[in-house]
mmJSON file of the N, C-alpha and C atoms, coordinates in Angstrom:
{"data_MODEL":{"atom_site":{
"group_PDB":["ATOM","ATOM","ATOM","ATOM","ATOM","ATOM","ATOM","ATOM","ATOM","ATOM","ATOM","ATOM","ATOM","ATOM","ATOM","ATOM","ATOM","ATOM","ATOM","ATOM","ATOM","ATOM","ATOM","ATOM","ATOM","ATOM","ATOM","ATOM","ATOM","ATOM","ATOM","ATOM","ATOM","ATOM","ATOM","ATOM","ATOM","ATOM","ATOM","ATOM","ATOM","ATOM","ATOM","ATOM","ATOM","ATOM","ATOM","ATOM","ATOM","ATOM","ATOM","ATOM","ATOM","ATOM","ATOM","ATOM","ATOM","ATOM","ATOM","ATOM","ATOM","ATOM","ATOM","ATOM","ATOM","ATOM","ATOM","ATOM","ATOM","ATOM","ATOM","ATOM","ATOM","ATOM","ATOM","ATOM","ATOM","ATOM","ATOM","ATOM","ATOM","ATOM","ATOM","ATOM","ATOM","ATOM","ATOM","ATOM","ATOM","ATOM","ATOM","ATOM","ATOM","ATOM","ATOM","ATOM","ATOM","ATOM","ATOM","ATOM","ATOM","ATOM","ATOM","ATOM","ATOM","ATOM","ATOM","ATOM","ATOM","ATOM","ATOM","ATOM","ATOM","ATOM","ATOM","ATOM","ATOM","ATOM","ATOM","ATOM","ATOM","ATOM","ATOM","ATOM","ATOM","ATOM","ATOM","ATOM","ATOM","ATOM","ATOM","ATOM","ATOM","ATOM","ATOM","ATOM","ATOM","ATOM","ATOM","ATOM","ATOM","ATOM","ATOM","ATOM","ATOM","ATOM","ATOM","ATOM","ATOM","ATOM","ATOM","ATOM","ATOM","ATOM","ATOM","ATOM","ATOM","ATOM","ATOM","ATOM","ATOM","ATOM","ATOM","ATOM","ATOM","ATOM","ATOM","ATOM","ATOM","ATOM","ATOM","ATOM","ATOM","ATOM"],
"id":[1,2,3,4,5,6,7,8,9,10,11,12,13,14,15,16,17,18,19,20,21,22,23,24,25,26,27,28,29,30,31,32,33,34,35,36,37,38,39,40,41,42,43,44,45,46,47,48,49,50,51,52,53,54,55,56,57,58,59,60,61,62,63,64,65,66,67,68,69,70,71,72,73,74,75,76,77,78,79,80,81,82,83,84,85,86,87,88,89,90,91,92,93,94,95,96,97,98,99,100,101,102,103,104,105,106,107,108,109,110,111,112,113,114,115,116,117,118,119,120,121,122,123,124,125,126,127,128,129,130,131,132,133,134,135,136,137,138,139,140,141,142,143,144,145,146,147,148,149,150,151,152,153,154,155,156,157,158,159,160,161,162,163,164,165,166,167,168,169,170,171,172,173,174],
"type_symbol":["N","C","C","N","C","C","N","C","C","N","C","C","N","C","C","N","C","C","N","C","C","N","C","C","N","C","C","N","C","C","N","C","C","N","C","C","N","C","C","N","C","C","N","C","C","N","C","C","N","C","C","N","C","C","N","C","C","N","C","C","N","C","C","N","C","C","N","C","C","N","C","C","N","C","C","N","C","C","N","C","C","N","C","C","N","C","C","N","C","C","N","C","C","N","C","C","N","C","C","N","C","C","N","C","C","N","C","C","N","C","C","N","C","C","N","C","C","N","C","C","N","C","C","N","C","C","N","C","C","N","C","C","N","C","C","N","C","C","N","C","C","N","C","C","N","C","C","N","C","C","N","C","C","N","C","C","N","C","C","N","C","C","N","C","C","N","C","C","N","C","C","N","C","C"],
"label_atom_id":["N","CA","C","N","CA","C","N","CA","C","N","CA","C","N","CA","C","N","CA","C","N","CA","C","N","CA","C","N","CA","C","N","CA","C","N","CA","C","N","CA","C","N","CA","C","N","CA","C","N","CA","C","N","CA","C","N","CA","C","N","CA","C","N","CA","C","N","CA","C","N","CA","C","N","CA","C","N","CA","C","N","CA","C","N","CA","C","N","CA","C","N","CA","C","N","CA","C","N","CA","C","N","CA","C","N","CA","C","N","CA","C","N","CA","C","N","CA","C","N","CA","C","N","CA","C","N","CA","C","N","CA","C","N","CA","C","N","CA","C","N","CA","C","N","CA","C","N","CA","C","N","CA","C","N","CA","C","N","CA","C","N","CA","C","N","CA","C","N","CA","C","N","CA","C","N","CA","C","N","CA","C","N","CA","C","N","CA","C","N","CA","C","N","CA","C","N","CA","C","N","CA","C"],
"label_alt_id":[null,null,null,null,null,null,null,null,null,null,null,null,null,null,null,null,null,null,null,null,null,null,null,null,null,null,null,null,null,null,null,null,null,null,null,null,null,null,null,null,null,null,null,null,null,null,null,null,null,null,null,null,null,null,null,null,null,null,null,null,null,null,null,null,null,null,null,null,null,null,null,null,null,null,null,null,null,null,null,null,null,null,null,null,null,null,null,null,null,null,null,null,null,null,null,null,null,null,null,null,null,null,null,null,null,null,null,null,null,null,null,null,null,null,null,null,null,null,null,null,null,null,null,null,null,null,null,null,null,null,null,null,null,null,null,null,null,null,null,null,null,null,null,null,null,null,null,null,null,null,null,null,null,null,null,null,null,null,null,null,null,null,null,null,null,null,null,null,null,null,null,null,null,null],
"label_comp_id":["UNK","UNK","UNK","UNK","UNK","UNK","UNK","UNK","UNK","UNK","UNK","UNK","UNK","UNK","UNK","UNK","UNK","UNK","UNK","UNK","UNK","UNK","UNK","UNK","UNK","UNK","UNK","UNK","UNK","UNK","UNK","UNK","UNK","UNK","UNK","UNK","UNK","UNK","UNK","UNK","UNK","UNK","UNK","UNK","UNK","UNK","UNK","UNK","UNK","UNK","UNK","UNK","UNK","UNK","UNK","UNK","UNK","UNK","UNK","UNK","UNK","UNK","UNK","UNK","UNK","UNK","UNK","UNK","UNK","UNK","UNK","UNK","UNK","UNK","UNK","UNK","UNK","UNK","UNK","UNK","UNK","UNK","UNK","UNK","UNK","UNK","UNK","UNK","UNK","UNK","UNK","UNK","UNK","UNK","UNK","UNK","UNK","UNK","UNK","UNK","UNK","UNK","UNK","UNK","UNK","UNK","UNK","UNK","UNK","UNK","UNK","UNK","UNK","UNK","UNK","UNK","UNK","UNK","UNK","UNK","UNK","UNK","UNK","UNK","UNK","UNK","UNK","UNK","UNK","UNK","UNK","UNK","UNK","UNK","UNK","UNK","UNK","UNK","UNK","UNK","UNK","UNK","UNK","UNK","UNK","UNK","UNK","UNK","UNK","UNK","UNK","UNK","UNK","UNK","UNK","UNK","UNK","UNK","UNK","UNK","UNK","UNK","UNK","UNK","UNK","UNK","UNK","UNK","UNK","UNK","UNK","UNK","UNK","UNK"],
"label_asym_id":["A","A","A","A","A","A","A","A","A","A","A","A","A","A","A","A","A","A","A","A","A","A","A","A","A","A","A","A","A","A","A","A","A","A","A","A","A","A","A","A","A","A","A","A","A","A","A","A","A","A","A","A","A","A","A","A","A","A","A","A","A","A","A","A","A","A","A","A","A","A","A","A","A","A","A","A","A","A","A","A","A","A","A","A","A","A","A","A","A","A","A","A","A","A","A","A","A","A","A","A","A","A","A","A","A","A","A","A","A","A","A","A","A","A","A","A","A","A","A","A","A","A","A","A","A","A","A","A","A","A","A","A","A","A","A","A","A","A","A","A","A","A","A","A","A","A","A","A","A","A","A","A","A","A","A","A","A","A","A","A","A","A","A","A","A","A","A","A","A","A","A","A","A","A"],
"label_entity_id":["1","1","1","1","1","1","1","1","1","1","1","1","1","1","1","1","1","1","1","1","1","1","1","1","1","1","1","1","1","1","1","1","1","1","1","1","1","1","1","1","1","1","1","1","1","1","1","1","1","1","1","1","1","1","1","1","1","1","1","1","1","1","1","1","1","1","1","1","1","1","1","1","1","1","1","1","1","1","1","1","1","1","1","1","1","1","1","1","1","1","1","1","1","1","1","1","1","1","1","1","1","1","1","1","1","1","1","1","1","1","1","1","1","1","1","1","1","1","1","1","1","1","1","1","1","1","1","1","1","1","1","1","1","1","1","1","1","1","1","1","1","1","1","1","1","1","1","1","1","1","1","1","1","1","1","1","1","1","1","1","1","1","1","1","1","1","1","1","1","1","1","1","1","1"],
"label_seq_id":[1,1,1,2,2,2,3,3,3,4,4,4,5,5,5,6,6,6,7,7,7,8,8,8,9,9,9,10,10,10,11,11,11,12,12,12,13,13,13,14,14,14,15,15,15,16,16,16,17,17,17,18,18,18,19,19,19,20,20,20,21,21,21,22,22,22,23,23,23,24,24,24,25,25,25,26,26,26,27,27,27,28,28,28,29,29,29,30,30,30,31,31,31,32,32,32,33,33,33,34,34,34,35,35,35,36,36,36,37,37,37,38,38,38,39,39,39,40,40,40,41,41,41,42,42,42,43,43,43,44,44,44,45,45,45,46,46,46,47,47,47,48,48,48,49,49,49,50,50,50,51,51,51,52,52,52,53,53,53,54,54,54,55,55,55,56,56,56,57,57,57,58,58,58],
"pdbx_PDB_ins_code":[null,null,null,null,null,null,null,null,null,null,null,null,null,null,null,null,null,null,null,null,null,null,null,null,null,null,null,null,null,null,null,null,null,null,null,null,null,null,null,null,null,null,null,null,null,null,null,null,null,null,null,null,null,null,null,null,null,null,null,null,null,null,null,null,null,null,null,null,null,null,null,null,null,null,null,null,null,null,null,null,null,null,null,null,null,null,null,null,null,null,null,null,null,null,null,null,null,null,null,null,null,null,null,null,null,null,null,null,null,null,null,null,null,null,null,null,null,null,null,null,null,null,null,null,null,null,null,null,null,null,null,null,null,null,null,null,null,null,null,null,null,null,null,null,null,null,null,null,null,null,null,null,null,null,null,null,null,null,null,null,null,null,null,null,null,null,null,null,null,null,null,null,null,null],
"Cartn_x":[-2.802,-2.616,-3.304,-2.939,-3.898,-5.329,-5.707,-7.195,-8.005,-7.092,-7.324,-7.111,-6.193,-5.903,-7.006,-7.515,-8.709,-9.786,-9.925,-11.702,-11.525,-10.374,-10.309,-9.945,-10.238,-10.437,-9.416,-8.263,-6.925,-5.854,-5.667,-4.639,-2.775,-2.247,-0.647,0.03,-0.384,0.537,-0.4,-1.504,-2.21,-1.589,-1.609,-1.256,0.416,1.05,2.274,2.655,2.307,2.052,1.98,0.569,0.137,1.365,1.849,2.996,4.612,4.273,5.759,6.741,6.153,6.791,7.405,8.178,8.371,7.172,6.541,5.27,5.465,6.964,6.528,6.451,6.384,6.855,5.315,4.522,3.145,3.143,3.562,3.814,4.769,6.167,7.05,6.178,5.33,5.048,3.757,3.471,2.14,2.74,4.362,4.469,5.366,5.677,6.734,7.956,8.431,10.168,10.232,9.765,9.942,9.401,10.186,9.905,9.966,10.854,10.673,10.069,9.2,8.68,8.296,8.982,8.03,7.486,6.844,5.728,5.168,6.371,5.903,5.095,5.997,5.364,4.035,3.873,2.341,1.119,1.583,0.884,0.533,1.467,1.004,0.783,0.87,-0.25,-1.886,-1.921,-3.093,-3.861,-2.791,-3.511,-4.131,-3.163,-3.488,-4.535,-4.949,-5.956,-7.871,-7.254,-8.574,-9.188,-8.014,-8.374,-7.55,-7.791,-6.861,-6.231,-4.885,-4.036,-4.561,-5.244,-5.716,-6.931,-7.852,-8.535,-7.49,-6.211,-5.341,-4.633,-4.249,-3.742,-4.787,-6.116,-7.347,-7.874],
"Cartn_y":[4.7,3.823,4.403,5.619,6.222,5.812,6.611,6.178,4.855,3.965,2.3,2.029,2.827,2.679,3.091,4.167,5.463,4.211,3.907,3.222,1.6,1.438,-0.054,0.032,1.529,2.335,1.976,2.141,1.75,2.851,3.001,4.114,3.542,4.691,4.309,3.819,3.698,3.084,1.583,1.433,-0.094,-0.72,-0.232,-0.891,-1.257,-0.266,-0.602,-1.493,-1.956,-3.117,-4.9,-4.373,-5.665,-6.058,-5.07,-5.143,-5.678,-5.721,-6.102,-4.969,-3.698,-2.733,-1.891,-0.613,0.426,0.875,2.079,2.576,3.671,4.333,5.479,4.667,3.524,2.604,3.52,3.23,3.599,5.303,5.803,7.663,7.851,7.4,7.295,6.779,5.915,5.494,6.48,6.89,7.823,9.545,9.438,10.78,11.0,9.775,9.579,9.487,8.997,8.987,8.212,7.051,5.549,5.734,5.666,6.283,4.753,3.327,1.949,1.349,0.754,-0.258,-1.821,-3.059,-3.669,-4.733,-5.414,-6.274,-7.006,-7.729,-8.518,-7.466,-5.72,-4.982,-4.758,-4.648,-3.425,-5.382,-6.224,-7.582,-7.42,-7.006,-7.756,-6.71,-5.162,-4.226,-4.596,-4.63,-5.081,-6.222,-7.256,-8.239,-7.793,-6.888,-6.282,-5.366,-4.852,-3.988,-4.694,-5.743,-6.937,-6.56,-6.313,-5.86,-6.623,-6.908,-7.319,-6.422,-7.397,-6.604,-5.472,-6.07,-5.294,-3.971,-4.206,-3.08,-1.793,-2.402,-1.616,-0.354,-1.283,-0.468,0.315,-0.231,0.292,1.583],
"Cartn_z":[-4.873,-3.741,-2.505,-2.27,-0.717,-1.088,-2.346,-2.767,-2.188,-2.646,-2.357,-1.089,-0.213,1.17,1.993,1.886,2.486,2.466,0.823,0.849,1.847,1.58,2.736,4.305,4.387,5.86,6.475,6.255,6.46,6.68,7.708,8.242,7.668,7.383,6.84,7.576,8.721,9.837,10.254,10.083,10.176,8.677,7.975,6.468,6.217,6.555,7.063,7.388,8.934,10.26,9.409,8.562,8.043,6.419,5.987,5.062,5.859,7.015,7.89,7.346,7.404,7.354,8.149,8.114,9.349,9.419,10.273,10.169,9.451,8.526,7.388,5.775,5.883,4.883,3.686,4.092,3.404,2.99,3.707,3.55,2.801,2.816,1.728,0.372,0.098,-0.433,-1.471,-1.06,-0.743,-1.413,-0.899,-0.821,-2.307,-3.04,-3.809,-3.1,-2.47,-1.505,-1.86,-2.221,-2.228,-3.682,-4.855,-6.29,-7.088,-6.357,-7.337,-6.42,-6.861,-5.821,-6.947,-6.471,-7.177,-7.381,-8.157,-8.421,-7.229,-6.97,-5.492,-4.286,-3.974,-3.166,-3.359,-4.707,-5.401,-5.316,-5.581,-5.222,-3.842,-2.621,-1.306,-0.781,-1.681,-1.122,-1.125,-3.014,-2.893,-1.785,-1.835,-1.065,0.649,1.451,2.56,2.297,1.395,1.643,0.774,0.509,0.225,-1.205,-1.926,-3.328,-4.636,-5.755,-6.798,-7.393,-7.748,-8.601,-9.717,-10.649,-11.501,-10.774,-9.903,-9.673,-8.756,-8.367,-7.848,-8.513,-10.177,-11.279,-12.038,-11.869,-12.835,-12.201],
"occupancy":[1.0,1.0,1.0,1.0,1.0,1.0,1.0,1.0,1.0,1.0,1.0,1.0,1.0,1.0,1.0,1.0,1.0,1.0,1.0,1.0,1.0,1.0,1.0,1.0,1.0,1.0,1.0,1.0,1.0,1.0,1.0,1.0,1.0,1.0,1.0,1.0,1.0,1.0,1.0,1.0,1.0,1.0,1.0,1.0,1.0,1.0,1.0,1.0,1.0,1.0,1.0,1.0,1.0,1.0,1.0,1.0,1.0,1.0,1.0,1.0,1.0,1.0,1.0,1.0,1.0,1.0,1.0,1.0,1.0,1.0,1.0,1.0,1.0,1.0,1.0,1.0,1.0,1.0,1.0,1.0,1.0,1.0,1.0,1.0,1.0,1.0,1.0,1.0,1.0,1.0,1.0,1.0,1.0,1.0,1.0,1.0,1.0,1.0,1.0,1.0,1.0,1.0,1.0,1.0,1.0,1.0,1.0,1.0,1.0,1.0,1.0,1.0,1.0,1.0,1.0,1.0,1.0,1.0,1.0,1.0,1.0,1.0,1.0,1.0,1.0,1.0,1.0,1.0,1.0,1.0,1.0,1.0,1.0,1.0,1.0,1.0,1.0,1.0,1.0,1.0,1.0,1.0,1.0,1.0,1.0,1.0,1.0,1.0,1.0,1.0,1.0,1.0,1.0,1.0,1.0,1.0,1.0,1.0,1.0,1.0,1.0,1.0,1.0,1.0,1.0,1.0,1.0,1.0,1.0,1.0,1.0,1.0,1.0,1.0],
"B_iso_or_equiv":[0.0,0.0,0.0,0.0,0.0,0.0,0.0,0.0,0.0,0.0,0.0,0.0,0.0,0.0,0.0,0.0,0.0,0.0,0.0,0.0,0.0,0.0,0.0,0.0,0.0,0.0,0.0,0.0,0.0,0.0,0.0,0.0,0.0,0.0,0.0,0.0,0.0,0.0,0.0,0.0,0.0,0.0,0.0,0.0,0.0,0.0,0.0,0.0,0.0,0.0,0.0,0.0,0.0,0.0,0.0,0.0,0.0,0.0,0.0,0.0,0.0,0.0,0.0,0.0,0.0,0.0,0.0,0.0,0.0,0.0,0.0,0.0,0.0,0.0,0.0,0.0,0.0,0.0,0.0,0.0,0.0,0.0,0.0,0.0,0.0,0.0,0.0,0.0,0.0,0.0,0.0,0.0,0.0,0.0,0.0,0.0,0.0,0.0,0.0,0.0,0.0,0.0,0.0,0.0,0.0,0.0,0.0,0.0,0.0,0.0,0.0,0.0,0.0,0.0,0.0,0.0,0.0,0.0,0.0,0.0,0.0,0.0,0.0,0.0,0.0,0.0,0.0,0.0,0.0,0.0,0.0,0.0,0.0,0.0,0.0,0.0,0.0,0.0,0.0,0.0,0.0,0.0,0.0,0.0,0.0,0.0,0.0,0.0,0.0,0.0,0.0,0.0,0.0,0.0,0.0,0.0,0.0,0.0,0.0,0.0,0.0,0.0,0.0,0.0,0.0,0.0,0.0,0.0,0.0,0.0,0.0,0.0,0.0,0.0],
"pdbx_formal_charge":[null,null,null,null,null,null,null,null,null,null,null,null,null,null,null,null,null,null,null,null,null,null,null,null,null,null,null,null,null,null,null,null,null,null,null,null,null,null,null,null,null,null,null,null,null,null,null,null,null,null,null,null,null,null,null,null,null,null,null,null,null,null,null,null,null,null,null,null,null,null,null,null,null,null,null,null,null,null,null,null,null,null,null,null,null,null,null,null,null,null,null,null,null,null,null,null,null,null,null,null,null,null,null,null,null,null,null,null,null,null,null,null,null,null,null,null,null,null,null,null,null,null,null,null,null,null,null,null,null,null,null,null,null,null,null,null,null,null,null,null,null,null,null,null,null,null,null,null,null,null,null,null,null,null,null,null,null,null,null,null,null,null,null,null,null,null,null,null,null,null,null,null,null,null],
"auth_seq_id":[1,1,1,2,2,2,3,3,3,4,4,4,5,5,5,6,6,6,7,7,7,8,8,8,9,9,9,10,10,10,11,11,11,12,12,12,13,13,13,14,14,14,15,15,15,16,16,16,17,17,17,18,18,18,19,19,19,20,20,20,21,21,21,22,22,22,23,23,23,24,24,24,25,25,25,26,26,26,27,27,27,28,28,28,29,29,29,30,30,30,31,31,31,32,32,32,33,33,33,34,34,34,35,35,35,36,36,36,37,37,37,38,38,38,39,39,39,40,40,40,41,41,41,42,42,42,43,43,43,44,44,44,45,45,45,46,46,46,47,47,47,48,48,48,49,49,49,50,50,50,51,51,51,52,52,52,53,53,53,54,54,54,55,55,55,56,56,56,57,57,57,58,58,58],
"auth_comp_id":["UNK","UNK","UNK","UNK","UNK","UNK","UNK","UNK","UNK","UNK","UNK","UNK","UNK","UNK","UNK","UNK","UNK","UNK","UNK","UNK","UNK","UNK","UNK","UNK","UNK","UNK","UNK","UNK","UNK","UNK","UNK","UNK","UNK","UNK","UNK","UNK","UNK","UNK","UNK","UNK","UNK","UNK","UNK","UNK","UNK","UNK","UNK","UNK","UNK","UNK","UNK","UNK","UNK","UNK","UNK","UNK","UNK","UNK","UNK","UNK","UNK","UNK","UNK","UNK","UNK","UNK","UNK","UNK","UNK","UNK","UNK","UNK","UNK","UNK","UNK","UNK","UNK","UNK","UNK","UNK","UNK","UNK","UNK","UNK","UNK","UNK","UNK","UNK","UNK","UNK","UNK","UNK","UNK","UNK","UNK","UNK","UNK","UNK","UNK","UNK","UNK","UNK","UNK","UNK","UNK","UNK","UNK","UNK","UNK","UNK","UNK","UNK","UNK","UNK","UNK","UNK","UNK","UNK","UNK","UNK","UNK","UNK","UNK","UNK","UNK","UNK","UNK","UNK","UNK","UNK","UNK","UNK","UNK","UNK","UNK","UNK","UNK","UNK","UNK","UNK","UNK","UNK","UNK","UNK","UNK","UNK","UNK","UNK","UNK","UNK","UNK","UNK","UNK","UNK","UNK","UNK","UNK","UNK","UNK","UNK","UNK","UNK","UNK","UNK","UNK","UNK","UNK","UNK","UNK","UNK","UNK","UNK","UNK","UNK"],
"auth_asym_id":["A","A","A","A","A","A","A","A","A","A","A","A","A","A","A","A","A","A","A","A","A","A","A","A","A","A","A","A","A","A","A","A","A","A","A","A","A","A","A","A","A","A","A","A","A","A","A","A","A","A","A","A","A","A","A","A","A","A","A","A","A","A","A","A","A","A","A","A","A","A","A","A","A","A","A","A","A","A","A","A","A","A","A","A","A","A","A","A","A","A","A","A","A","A","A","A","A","A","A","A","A","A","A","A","A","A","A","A","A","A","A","A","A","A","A","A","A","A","A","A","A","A","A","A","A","A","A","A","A","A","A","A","A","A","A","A","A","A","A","A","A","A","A","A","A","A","A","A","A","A","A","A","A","A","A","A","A","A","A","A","A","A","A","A","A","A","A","A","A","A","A","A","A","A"],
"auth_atom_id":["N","CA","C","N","CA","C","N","CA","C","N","CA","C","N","CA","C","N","CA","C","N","CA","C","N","CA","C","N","CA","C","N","CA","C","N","CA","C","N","CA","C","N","CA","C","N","CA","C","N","CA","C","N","CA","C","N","CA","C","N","CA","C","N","CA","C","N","CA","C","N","CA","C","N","CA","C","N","CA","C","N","CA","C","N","CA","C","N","CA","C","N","CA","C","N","CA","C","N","CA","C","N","CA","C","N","CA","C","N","CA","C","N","CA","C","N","CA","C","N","CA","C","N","CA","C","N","CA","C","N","CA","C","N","CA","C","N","CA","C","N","CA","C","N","CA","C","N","CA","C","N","CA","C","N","CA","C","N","CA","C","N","CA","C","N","CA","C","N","CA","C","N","CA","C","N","CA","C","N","CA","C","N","CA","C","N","CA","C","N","CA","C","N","CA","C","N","CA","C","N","CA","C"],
"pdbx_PDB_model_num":[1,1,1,1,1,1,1,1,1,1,1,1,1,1,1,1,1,1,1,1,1,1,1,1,1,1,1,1,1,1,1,1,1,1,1,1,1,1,1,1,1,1,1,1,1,1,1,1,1,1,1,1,1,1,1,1,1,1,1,1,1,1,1,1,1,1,1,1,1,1,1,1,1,1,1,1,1,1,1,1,1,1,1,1,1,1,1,1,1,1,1,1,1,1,1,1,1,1,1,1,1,1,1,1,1,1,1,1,1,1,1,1,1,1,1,1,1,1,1,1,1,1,1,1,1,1,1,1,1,1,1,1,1,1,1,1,1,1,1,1,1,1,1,1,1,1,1,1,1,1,1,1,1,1,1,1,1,1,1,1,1,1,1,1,1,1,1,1,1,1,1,1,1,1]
}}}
């Protein structure tokens, strides 16, 4: 996920913002703290960072 975050030049706290998140929402995320996350989240990650589901998991 950072990987995919970094190349869509996207700071954890802009990505956050656009997730209607807190601003550690992405660092928890990033850091393992936040260990279930799902389908709908890992979908409207991808979608904020202008990528598909599948090249997200690939």
């Amino acid at each position: 996920m950072r990987a995919a975050r970094e190349k869509a030049g996207l700071s954890q706290r802009e990505l956050s913002k656009k997730l209607g998140q807190q601003s550690t929402y992405v660092y928890k995320l990033e850091a393992g703290i936040i260990r279930r996350i799902d389908i709908v989240e890992i979908i409207r990650f991808a979608d904020a960072i202008g990528i598909t589901l599948n090249d997200l998991i690939s």
